[in-house]
DRENDO-1510 file (C-alpha; in Angstrom, 1 decimal, always signed):
<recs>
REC; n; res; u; v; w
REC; 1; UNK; +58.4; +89.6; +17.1 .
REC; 2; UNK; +58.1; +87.4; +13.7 .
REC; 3; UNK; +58.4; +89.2; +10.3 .
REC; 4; UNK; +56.1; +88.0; +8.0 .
REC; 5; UNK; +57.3; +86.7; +5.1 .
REC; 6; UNK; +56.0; +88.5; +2.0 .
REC; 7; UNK; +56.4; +86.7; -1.8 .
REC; 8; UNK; +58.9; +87.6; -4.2 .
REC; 9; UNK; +57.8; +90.9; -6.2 .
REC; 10; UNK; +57.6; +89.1; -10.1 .
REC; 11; UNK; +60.4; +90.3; -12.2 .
REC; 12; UNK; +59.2; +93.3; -14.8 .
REC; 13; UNK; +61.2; +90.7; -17.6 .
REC; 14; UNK; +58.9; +87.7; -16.0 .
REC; 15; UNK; +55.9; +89.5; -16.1 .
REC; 16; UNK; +56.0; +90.4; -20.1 .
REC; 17; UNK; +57.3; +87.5; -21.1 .
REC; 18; UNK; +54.1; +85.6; -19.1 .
REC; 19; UNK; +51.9; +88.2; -21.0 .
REC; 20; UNK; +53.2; +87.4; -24.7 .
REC; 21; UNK; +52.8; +84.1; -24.0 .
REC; 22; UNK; +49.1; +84.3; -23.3 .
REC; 23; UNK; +48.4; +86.8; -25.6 .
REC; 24; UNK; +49.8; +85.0; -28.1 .
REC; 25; UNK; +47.7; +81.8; -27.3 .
REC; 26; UNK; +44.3; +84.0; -27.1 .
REC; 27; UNK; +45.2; +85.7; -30.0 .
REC; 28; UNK; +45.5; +82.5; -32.0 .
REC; 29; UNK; +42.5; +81.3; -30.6 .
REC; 30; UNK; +40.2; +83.8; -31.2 .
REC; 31; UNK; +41.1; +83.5; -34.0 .
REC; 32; UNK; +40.1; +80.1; -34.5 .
REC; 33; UNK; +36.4; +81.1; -32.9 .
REC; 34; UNK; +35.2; +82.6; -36.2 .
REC; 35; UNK; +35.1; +79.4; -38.1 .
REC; 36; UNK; +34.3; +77.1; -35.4 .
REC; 37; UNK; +30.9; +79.4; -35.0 .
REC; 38; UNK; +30.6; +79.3; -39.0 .
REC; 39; UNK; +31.0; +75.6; -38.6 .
REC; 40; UNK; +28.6; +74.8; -35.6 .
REC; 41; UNK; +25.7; +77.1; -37.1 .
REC; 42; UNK; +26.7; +74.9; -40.3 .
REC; 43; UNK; +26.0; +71.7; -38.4 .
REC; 44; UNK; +23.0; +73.0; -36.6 .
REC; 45; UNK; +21.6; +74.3; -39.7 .
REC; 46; UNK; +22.0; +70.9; -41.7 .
REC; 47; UNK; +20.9; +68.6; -38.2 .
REC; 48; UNK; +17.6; +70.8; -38.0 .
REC; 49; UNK; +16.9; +70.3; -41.7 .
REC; 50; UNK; +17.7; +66.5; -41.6 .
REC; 51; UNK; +15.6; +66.4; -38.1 .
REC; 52; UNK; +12.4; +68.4; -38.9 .
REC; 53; UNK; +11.2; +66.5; -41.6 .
REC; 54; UNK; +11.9; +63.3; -39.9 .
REC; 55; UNK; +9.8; +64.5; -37.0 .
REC; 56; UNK; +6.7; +65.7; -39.4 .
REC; 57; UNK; +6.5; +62.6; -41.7 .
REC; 58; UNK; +7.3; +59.8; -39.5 .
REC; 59; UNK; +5.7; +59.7; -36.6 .
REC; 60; UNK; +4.0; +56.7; -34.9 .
REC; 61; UNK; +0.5; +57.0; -36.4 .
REC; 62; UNK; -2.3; +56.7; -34.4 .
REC; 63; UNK; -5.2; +58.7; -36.4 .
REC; 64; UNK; -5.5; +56.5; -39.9 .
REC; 65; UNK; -6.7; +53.1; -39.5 .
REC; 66; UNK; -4.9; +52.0; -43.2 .
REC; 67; UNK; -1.4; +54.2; -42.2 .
REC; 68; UNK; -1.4; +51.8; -39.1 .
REC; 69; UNK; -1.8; +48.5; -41.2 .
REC; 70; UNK; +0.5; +49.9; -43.3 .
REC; 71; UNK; +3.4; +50.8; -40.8 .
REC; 72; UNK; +2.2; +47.8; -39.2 .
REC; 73; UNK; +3.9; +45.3; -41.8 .
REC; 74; UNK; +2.5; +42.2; -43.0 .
REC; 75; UNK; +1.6; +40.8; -39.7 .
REC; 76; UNK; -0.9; +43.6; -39.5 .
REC; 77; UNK; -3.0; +41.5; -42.0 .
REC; 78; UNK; -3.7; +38.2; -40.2 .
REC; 79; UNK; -4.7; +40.7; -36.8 .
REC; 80; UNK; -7.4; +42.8; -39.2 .
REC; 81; UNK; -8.5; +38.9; -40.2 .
REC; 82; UNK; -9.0; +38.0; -36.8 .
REC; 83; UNK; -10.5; +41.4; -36.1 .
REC; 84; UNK; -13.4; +40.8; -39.0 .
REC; 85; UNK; -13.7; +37.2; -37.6 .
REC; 86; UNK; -14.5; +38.2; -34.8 .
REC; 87; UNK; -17.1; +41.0; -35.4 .
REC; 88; UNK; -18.9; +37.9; -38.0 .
REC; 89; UNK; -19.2; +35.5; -34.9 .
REC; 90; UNK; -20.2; +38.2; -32.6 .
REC; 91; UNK; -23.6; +39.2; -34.7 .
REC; 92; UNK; -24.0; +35.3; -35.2 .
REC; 93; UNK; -23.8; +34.0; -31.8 .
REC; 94; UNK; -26.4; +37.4; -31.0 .
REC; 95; UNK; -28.9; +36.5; -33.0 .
REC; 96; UNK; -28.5; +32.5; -32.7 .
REC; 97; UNK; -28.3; +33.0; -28.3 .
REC; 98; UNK; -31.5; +35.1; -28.1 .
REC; 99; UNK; -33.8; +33.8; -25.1 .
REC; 100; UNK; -36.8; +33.9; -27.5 .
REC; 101; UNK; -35.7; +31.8; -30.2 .
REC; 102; UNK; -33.6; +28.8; -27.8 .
REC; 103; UNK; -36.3; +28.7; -25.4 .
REC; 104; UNK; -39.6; +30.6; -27.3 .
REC; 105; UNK; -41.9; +30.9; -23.8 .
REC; 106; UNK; -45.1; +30.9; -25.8 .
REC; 107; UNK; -44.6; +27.8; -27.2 .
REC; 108; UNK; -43.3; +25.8; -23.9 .
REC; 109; UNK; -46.0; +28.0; -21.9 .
REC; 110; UNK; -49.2; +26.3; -23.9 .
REC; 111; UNK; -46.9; +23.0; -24.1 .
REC; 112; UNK; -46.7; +22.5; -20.6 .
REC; 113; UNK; -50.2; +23.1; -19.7 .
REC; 114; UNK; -51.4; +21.2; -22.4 .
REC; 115; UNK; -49.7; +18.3; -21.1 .
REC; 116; UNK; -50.3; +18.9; -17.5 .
REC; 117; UNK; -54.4; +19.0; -18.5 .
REC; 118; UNK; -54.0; +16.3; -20.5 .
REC; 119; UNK; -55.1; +18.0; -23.4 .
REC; 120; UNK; -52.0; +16.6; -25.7 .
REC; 121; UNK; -51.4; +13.0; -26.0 .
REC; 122; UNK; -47.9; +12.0; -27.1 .
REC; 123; UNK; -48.0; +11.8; -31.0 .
REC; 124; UNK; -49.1; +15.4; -31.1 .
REC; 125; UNK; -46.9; +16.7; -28.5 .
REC; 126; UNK; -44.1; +15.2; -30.3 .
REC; 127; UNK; -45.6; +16.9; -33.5 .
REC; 128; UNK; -45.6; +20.3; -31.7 .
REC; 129; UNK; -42.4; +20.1; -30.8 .
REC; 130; UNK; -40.9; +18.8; -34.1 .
REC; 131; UNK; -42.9; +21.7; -35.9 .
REC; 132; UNK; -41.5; +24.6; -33.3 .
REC; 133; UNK; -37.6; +22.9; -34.0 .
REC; 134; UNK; -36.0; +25.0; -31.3 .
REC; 135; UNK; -33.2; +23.8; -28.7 .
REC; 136; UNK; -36.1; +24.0; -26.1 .
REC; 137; UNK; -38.2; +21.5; -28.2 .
REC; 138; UNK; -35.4; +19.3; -29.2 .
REC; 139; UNK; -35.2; +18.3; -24.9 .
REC; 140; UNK; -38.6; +18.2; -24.7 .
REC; 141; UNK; -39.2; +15.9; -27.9 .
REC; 142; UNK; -36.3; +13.6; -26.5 .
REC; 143; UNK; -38.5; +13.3; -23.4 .
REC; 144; UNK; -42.2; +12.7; -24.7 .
REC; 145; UNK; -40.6; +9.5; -27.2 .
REC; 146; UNK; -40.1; +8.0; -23.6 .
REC; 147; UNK; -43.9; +8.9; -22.5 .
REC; 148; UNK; -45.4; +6.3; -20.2 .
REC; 149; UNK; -41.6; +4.7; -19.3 .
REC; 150; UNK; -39.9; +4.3; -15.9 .
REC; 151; UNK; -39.0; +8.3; -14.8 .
REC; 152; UNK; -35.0; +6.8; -14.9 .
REC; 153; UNK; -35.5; +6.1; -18.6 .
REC; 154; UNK; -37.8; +9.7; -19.4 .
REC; 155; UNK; -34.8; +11.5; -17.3 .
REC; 156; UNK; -31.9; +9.6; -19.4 .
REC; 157; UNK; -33.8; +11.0; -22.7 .
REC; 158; UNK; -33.5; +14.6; -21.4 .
REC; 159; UNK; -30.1; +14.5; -20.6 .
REC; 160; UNK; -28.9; +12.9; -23.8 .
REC; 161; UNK; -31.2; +15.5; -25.9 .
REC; 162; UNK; -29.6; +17.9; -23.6 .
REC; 163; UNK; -26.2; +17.3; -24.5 .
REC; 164; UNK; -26.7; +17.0; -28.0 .
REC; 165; UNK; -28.3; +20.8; -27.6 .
REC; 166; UNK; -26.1; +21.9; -25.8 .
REC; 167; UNK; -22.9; +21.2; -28.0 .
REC; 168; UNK; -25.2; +23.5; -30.6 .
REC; 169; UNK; -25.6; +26.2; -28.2 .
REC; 170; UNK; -21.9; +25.9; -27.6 .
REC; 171; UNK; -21.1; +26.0; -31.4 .
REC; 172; UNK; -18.0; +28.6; -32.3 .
REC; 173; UNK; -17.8; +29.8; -28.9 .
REC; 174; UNK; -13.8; +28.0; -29.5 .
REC; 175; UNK; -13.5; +30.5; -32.4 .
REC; 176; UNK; -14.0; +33.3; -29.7 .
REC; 177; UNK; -10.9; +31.6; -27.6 .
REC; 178; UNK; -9.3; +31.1; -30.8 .
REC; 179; UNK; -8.9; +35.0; -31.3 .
REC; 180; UNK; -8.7; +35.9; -27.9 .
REC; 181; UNK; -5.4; +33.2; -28.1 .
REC; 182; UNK; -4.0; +33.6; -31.2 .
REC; 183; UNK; -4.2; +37.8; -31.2 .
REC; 184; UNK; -1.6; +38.4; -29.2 .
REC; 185; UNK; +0.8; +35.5; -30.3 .
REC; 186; UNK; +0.8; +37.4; -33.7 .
REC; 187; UNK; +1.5; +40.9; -32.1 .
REC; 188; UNK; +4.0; +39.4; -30.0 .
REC; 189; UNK; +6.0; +37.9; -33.0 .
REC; 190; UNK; +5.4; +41.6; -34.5 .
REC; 191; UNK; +7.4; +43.2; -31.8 .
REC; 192; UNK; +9.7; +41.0; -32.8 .
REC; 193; UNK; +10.0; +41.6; -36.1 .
REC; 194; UNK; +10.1; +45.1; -35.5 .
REC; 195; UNK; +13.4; +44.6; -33.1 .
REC; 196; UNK; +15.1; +42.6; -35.4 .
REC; 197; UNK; +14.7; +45.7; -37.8 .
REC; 198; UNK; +15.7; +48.1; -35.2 .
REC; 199; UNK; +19.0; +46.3; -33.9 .
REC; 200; UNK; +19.4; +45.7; -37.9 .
REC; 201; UNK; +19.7; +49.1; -38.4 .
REC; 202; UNK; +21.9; +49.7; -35.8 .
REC; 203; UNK; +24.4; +46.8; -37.1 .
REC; 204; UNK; +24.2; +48.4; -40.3 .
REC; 205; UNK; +24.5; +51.9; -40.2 .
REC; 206; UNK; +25.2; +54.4; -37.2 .
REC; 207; UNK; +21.8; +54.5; -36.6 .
REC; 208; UNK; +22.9; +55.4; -32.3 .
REC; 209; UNK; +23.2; +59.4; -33.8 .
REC; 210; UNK; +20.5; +58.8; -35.5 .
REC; 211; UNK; +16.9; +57.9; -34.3 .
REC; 212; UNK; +14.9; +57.8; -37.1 .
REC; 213; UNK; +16.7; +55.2; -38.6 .
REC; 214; UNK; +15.4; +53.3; -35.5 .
REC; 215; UNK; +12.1; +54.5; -35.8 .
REC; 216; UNK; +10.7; +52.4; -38.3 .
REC; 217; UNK; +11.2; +49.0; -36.5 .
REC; 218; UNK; +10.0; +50.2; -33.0 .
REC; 219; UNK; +7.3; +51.5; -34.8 .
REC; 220; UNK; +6.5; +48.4; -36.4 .
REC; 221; UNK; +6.8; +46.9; -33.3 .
REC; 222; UNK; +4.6; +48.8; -31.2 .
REC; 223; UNK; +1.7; +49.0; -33.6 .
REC; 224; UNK; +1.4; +45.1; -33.7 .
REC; 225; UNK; +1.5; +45.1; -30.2 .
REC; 226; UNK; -1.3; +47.1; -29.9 .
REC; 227; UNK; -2.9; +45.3; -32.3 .
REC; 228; UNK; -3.1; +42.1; -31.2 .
REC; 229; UNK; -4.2; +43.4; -27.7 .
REC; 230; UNK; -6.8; +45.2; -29.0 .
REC; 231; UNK; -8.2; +42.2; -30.7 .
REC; 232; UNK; -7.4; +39.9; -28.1 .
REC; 233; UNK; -9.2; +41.8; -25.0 .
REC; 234; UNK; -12.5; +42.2; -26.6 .
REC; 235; UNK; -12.5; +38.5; -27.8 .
REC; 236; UNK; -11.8; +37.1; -24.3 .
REC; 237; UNK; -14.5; +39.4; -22.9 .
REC; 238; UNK; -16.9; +38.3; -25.8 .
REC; 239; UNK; -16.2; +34.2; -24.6 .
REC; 240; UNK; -16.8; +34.5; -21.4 .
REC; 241; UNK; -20.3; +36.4; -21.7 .
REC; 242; UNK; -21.2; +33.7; -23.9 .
REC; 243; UNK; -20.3; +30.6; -22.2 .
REC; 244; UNK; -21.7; +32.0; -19.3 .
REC; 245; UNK; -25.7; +33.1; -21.6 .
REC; 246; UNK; -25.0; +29.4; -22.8 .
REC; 247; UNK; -24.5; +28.5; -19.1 .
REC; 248; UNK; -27.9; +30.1; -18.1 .
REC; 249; UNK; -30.1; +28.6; -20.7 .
REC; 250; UNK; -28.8; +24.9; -20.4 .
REC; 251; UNK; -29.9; +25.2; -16.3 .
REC; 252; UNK; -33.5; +26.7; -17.9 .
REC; 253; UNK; -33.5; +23.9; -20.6 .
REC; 254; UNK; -33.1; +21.7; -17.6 .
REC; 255; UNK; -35.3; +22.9; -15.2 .
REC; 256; UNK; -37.9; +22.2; -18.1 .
REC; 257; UNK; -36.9; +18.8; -19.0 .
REC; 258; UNK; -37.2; +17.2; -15.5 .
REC; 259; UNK; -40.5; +19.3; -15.1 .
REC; 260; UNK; -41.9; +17.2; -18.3 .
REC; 261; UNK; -40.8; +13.7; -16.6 .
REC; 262; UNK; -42.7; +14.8; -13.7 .
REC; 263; UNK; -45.6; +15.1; -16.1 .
REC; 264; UNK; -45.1; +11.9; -18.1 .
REC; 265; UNK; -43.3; +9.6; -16.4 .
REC; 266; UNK; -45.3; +6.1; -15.8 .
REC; 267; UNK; -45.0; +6.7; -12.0 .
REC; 268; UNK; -46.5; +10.2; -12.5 .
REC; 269; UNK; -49.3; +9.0; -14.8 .
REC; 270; UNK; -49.6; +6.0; -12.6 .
REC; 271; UNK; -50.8; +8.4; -9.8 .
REC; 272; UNK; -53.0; +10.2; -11.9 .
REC; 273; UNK; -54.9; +7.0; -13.1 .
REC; 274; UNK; -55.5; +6.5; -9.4 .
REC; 275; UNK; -57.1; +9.8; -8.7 .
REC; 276; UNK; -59.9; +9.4; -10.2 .
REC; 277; UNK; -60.7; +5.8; -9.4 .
REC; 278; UNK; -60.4; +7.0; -5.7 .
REC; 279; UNK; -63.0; +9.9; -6.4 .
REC; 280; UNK; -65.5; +7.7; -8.1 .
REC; 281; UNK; -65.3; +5.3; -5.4 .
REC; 282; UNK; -66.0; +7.9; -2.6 .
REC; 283; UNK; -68.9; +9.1; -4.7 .
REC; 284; UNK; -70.2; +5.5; -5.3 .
REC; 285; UNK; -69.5; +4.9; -1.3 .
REC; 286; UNK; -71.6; +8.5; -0.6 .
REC; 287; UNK; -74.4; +7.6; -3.1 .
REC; 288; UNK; -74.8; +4.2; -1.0 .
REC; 289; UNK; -74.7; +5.8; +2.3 .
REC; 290; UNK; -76.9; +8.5; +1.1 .
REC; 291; UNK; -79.7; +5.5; +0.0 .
</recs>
């Protein structure tokens, strides 16, 4: 059989010696532990005071409109300009787009059947529509100073009036895509801004320990982000709805135009001098029959 082998009993000097040693070290470190504790609740007590008013005062503000421009910066200003632009043009092109004042449907209505019955010869139609002085009119003017002319020539009139109109409908629609470009440009070249301050404040100061000193820039630069978006967005909506109302009203314009050289185009009134020539002579032809 094997005898297991059993450690080495530790030496009674061994032992004590081993426990001084220790207890000396734990009794030099405790007491070491009452001024590191006074020292950390020191620390805590000053980072707390230093970090709770930072917290409270600076925050990213999202509530007042003027604290925004403010934190903002200076490029805040040109975005509020755009901003007011924008809600001018809006009201303008509103009022200046409304079906009943490019295309009044009285006024074309009586027009049209006025002409059609022959009731209007072309001095006062032109009158009429030089009175009314709507887009509408404008077309139909350019068409009735070719009354009586080849339909080529009476359609050529309605598409140069036409153009000419149509470059008033589309009048400040560009300032609309203006806006909608130039926005976000600006609150791009605020973020920017607002990193160059942040990685300033880093070079400058130990601002890695301490956040709020990077809190101004990233503020800066978020808030004239959001800006320029917010501008931007709305103004790129507001284009395309009025390009495409401009879109609609030109094709009605149109519509209208070639309907008047069907009416007064020498071809047209050509056929209607015929009309009645035939008529009388089938009458006459009847009343010889009939005798």
């Amino acid at each position: 059989m094997t005898r297991q082998c059993k450690p080495a009993p530790i030496a009674l000097a061994d032992a004590v010696l081993v426990a001084a040693v220790f207890w000396t070290a734990a009794g030099g470190a405790w007491a070491q532990v009452p001024g590191l504790v006074e020292a950390a609740v020191g620390e805590a007590a000053d980072a707390g005071l230093r970090a709770a008013p930072v917290a409270a005062e600076n925050p990213i503000p999202t509530k007042d409109l003027w604290s925004i421009i403010q934190d903002g910066g200076l490029l805040m200003i040109p975005i509020a300009f755009c901003s007011l632009i924008l809600v001018a043009f809006v009201f303008e092109r509103t009022i200046s787009l409304r079906r009943g004042r490019v295309i009044p449907k009285p006024f074309v209505t009586r027009l049209m059947r006025q002409i059609s019955d022959g009731e209007l010869d072309r001095d006062r139609a032109l009158e009429l529509c030089v009175e009314n002085g709507s887009p509408v009119a404008d077309v139909l003017a350019g068409a009735i100073r070719k009354w009586g002319r080849p339909a080529v020539e009476v359609e050529q009139a309605v598409i140069d009036a036409g153009e000419r109109t149509t470059n008033g409908l589309r009048r400040y629609l560009r300032v609309f895509n203006g806006v909608a470009t130039v926005s976000p440009l600006l609150g791009l070249l605020g973020t920017v801004v607002g990193m160059i301050r942040a990685f300033n404040a880093i070079a400058t100061a130990d601002a890695m320990g301490r956040p709020e000193l990077l809190a101004s820039g990233i503020s800066q630069a978020l808030l004239t982000t959001a800006a320029g978006l917010t501008v931007a967005i709305p103004a790129l909506i507001l284009y395309m709805y009025f390009v495409s109302r401009v879109d609609r009203l030109i094709i009605d314009i149109d519509a209208l135009g070639q309907q008047l050289v069907n009416t007064i185009s020498a071809e047209e009134l050509q056929d209607k001098s015929r009309k009645p020539q035939t008529s009388k002579s089938r009458r006459s032809s009847r009343h010889e029959s009939a005798a």
